[in-house]
C-alpha positions in Angstrom: 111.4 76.0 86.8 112.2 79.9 86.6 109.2 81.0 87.2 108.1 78.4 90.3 111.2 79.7 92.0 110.2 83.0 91.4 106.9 82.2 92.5 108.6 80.7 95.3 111.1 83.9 96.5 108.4 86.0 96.1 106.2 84.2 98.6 108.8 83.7 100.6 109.6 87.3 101.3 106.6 88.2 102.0 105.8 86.2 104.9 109.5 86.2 106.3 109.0 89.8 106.6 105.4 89.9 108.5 106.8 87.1 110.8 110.1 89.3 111.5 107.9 92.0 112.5 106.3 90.1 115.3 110.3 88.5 115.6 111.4 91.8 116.6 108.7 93.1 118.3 108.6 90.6 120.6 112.6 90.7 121.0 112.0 94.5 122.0 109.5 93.8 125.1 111.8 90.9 126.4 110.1 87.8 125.2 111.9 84.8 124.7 111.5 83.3 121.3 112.4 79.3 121.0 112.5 79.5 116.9 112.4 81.5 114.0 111.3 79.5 110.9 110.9 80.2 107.0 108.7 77.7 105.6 107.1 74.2 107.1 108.1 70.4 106.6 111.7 69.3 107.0 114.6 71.2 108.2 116.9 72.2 105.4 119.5 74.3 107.1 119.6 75.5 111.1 121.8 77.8 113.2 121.4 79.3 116.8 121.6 82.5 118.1 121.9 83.4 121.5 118.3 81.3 122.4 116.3 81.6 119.0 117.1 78.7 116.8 116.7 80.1 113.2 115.7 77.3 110.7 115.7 77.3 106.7 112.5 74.4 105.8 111.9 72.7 102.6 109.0 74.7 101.5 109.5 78.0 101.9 106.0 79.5 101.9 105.4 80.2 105.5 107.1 82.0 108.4 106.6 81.2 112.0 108.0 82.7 115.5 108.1 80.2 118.0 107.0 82.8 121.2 107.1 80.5 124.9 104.0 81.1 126.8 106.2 80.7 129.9 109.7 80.7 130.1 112.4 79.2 132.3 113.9 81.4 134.0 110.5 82.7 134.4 109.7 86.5 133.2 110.2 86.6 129.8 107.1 84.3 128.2 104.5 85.6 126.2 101.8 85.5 129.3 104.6 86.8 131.0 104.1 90.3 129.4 101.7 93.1 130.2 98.4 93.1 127.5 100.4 96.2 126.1 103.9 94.4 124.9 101.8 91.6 123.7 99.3 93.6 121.8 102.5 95.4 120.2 104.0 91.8 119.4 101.1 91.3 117.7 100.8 94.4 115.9 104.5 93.8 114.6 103.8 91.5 111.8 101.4 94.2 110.0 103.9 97.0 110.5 106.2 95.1 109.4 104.3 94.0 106.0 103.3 97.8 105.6 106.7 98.9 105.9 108.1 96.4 103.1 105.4 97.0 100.7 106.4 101.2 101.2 110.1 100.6 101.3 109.3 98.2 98.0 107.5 101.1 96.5 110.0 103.7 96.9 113.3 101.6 95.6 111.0 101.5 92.5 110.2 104.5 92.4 114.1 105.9 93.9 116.2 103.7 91.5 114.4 101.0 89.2 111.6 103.7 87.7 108.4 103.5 86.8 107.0 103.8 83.1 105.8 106.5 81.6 104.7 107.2 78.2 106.8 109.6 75.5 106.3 111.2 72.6 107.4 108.2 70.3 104.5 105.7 68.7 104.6 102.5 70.1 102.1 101.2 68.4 99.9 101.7 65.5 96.1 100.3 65.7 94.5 98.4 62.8 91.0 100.5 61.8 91.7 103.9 63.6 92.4 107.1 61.7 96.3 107.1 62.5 96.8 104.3 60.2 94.8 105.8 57.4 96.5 108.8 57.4 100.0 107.6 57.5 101.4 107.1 61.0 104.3 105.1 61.8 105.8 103.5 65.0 108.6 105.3 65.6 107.3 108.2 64.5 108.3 111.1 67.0 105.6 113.9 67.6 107.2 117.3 67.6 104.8 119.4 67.4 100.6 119.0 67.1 98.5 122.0 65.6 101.9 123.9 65.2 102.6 123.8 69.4 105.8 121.9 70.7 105.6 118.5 71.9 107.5 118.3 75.3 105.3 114.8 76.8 102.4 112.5 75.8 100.2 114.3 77.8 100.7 117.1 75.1 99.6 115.7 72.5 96.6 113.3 74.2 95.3 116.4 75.5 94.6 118.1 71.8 93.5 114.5 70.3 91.1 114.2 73.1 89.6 117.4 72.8 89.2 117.3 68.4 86.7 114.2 67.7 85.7 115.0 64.4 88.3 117.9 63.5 91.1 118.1 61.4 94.6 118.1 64.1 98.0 118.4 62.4 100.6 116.7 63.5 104.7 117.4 63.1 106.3 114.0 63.4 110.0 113.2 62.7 110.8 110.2 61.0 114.0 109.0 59.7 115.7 112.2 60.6 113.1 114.3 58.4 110.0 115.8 59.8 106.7 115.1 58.3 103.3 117.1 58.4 100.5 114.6 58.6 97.1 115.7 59.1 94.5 113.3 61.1 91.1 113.1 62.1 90.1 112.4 65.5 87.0 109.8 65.3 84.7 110.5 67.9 84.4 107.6 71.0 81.4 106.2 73.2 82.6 108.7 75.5 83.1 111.9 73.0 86.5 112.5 73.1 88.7 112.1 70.0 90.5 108.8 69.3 93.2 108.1 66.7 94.0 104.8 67.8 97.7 105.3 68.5 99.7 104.5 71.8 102.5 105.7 73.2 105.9 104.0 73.6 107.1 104.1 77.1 110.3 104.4 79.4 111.1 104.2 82.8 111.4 107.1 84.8 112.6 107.3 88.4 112.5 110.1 90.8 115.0 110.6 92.8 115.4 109.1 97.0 113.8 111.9 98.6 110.3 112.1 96.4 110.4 108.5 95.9 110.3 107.8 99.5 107.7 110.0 99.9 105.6 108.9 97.1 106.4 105.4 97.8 104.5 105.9 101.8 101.9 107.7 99.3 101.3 104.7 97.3 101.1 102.6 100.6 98.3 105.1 102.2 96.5 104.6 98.9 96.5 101.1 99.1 95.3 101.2 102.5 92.6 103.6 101.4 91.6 101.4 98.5 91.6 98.4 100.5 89.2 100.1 103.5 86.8 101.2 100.3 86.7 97.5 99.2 86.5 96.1 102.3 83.0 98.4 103.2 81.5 97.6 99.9 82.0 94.0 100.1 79.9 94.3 103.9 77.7 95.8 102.5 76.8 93.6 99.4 78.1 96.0 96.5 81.3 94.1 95.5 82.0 90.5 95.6 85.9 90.4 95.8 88.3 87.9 94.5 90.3 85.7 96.8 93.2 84.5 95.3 96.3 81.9 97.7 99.6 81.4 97.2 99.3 79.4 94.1 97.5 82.6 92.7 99.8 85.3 94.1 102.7 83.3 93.0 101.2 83.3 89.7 100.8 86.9 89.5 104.3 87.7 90.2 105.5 85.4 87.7 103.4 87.1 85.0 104.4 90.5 86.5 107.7 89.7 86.3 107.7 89.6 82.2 106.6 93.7 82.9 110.3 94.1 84.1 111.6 94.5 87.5 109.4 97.2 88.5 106.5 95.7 88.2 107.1 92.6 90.1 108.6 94.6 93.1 105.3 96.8 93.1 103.0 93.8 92.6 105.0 92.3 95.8 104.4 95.5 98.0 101.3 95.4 97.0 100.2 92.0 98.3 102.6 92.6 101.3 100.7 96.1 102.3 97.2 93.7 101.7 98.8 91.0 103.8 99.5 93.9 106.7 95.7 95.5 106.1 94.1 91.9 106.2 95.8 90.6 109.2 94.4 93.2 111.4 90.9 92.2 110.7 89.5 91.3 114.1 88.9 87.5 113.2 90.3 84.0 114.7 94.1 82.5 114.3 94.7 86.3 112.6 96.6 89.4 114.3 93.8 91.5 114.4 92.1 88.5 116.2 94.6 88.0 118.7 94.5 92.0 119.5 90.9 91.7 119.8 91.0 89.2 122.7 94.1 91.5 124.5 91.6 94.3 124.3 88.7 92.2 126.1 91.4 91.8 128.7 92.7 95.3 129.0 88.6 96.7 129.9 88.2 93.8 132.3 91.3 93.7 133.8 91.8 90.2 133.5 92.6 87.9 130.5 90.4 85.8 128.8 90.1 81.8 129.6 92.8 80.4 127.7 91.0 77.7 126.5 88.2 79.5 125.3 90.5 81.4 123.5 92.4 78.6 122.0 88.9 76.8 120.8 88.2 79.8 119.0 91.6 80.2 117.2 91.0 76.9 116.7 88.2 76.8 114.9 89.1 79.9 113.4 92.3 77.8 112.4 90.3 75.2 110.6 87.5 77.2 108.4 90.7 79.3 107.4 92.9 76.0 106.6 89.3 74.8 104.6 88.9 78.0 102.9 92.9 78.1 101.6 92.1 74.5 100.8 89.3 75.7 98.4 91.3 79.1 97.1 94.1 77.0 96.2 92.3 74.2 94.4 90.5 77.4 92.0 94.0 78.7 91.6 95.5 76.1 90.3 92.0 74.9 88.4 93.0 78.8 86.5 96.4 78.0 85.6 95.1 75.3 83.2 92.0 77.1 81.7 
């Protein structure tokens, strides 16, 4: 039960956020809005402000703002607006989904911390030369070939450059320190391998650098996401699509990784929620802005209805295709 209302909270924020995004954007040209929703089906909890009712439904997977094409007083619907506070309501909901997953990134990073890996053994492997000659989690590696130990990186650099030759590491265990001489076996790749891995700890950075590397990790995201997205046109990659069962699954098992990695997991899929919905396709953002374009070079907007059969039917191959997505996901969660 846990884990589905983590499933659950997780989901939840996401799309609240992207649908805030177009909320507030649309707020700041003048538009009226007749509801903000989180989730579909019944009504769980309600309140009004000013003239946005703000409603609380029973499943809270979805967000929706209620824009007015027209209102009354007139003025202030959505066809009311020039093309250019329109296309910025539109563009809201990806901001706003790029911002969370970089605000996401760089409380991790600020406060919560990332791992990193010390100079204690975690872990011991069956078969490699560490456990032949006498390693030990717990150990503590002081010193390797008679040079101080300050990080992992120290001592990964000298194991990785000695397949096949004697290295001599200073470990302390117990309170005692121990000389224990190892030999590196060689990998597939060449470098030497003991068959040891490190114990980690979390590590945070401070505000300043981890808002900075928190934008960072967004941009590569975006980056990575562009490089999928062109190899996948182009035949190279065949990507995974995963729904909301599947997402909700993945923060669940993310979660057991401690707090960190479940927020980074969720500003992950919120920054690919942002990137996605700008793709120039029907019933998405980036579709809507495509059709606000066709109207700012004519000068005119596009036929309504023409519009609306295409969101449409945009509307139903993307309700299908979740419809398939979901079935798979939940066909993994038993296999």
């Amino acid at each position: 039960m846990q884990d589905v209302l983590l499933a659950v909270v997780g989901i939840g924020v996401l799309m609240f956020f992207h649908e805030l995004g177009h909320f507030l954007a649309a707020k700041a040209s003048g538009m009226s809005v007749a509801e903000f929703s989180l989730g579909f089906g019944p009504k769980v909890a309600s309140f009004k402000i000013g003239e946005t009712q703000f409603s609380l439904r029973i499943i809270p997977l979805w967000a929706y703002a209620g824009l007015q094409d027209h209102s009354d007083p007139p003025g202030r619907g959505y066809y009311d607006k020039s093309v250019w506070a329109r296309m910025g309501t539109a563009l809201g909901g990806p901001i706003a989904s790029l911002l969370l997953a970089a605000v996401l990134f760089s409380a991790t990073f600020s406060f919560v911390g990332t791992p990193y890996p010390t100079n204690v053994i975690g872990e011991v492997l069956t078969g490699f030369p560490a456990e032949g000659a006498g390693l030990r989690k717990g150990d503590v590696i002081v010193r390797v070939n008679d040079s101080p130990v300050v990080e992992w990186d120290d001592v990964a650099r000298v194991l990785r450059g000695s397949p096949e030759i004697v290295v001599r590491l200073t470990v302390l265990r117990d309170g005692e320190e121990k000389r224990i001489d190892v030999v590196p076996s060689k990998s597939q790749e060449g470098t030497g391998v003991i068959g040891i891995v490190a114990a980690s700890r979390n590590r945070t950075v401070g505000i300043a650098r981890g808002i900075r590397d928190g934008f960072l990790q967004t941009l590569f995201i975006a980056r990575t996401w562009i490089n999928i997205l062109v190899q996948t046109v182009t035949g190279k990659v065949t990507p995974e699509i995963i729904g909301p069962v599947g997402i909700g699954q993945m923060i669940v098992e993310a979660s057991r990784g401690g707090l960190w990695s479940a927020l980074l997991l969720i500003g992950m899929y919120s920054a690919v929620i942002g990137l996605g919905n700008l793709l120039p396709l029907p019933m998405l953002d980036g579709g809507k802005m495509a059709f606000l374009l066709v109207e700012a070079v004519r000068g005119k907007p596009v036929d309504p209805e023409k519009e609306g059969l295409v969101h449409t039917i945009g509307f139903v191959v993307l309700f299908a295709l979740g419809i398939l997505v979901t079935f798979r996901d939940i066909q993994r969660l038993f296999t």
